[in-house]
C-alpha positions as CSV (number, residue, x, y, z in Angstrom):
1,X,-21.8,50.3,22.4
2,X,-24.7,50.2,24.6
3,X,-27.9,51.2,24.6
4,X,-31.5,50.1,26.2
5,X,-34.0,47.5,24.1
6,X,-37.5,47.0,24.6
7,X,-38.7,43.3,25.0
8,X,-41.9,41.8,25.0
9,X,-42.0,39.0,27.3
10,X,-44.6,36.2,27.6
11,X,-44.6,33.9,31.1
12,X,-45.9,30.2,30.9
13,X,-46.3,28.8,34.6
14,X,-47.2,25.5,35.8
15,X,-47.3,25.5,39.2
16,X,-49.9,22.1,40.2
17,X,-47.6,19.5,41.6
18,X,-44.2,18.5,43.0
19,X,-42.8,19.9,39.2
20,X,-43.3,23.4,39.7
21,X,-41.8,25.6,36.4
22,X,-41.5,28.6,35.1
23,X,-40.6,29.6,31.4
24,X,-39.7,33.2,29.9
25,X,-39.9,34.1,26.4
26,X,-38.7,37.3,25.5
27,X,-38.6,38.9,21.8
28,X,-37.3,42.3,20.1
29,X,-36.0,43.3,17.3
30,X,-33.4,46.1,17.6
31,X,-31.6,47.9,14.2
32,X,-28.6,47.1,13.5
33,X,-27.2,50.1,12.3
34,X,-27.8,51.5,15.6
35,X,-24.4,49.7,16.4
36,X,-22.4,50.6,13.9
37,X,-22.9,47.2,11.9
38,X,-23.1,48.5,8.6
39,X,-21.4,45.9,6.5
40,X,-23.7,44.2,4.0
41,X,-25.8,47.0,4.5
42,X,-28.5,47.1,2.0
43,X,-28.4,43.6,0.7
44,X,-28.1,42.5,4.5
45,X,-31.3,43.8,6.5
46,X,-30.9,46.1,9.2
47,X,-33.3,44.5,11.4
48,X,-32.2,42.0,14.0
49,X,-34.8,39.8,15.7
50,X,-34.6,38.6,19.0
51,X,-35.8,35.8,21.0
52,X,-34.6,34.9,24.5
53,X,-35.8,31.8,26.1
54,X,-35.6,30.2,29.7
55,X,-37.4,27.9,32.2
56,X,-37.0,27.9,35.7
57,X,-37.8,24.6,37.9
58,X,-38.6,24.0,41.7
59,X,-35.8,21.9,43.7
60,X,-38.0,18.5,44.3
């Protein structure tokens, strides 16, 4: 199943220099039961929390 999340997403540069970066963090928290992954369900909490993280560096 697919469907479309909303993210937050947070960008830390540091660009001064020869080590130029860039790092993403991106969080959510999407329901579980939206997707049909009831087991558990209510001792197991249907909220999942997200958090997506990535940097990004300039070739010296």
């Amino acid at each position: 199943m697919t469907r479309p999340i909303s993210l937050d997403v947070e960008v830390a540069r540091k660009l001064a220099g020869t080590n130029q970066r860039v790092g993403f963090k991106a969080t959510g928290v999407i329901n579980r039961l939206d997707f049909g992954m009831n087991s558990g369900y209510p001792l197991i909490s249907d909220a999942i929390h997200l958090t997506v993280t990535t940097e990004a560096a300039a070739e010296p």
